[in-house]
N, C-alpha and C positions, 0 to 999 in steps of 0.2 A: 236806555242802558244797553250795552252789547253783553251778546251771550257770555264773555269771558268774564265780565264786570258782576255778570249776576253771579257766577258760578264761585267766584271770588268772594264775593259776601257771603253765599252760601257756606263755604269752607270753614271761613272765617266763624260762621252765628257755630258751627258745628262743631269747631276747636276750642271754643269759649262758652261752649253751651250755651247761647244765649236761645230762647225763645224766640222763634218767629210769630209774631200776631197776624202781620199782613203784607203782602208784595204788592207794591204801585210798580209799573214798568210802564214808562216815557221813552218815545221815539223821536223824539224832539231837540236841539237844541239848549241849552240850560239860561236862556237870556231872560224867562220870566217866570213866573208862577200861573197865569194863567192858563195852564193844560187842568185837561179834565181826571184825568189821576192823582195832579197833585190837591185837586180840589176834592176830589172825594177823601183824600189822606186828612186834608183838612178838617173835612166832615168827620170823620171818627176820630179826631185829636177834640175837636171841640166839647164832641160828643160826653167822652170820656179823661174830662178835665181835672175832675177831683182825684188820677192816678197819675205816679210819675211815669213818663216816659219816654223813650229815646226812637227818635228813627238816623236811621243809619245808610251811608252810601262811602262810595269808594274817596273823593277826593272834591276841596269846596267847591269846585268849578263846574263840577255836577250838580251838584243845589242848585248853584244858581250864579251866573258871571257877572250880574249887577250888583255891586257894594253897596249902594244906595237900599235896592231894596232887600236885599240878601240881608240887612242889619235890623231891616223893618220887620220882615218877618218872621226872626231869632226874636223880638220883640215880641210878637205876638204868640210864637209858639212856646215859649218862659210864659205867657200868662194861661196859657191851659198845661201849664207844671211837664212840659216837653222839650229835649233837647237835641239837639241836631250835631251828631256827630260822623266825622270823615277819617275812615280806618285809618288810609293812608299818610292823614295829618292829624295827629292827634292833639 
C-alpha cells in the first residue's frame, strides 16, 4: 500500500467513524494472497469468526488481481462472518 493509499483510508475510518482494529500493510503486488500480512489478517479473521466483520482497502485490484481466487477467498472470508470491501467501489 503507498503512504497516500493508507492516509486515504485513514481519513476515510475518520469521517465515518469507523473503528480501526488492525492495519496489515503490503509492499507487494496484489496477484496472490500468499504474503505474510495477509496471512496474519487471516489469522485474526479465523480467530474471531463468531463476530461480524469488514476489512477494508482502497480499490479490488488491491485485494487481489486474480478473479479466480479473489472469488475463493470472499468465499472463505463470508464463512468466518467477514466482508471485503473497496471505498473506492462500493
Amino acid at each position: 500500500m503507498l503512504p497516500e493509499e493508507e492516509d486515504r483510508l485513514l481519513k476515510y475510518f475518520a469521517y465515518n467513524n469507523i473503528k480501526i482494529k488492525g492495519i496489515y500493510l503490503e509492499d507487494y503486488f496484489a496477484k496472490d494472497f500468499n504474503r505474510s500480512e495477509r496471512e496474519k489478517l487471516l489469522a485474526v479473521i479465523k480467530l474471531k469468526s463468531k463476530e461480524d466483520k469488514n476489512i477494508q482497502f482502497i480499490k479490488c485490484d488491491s485485494f487481489s488481481r486474480n478473479v479466480e481466487f479473489t472469488y475463493e477467498i470472499i468465499g472463505k472470508l463470508q464463512k468466518y462472518r467477514t466482508i471485503p470491501i473497496a471505498i473506492d467501489q462500493p
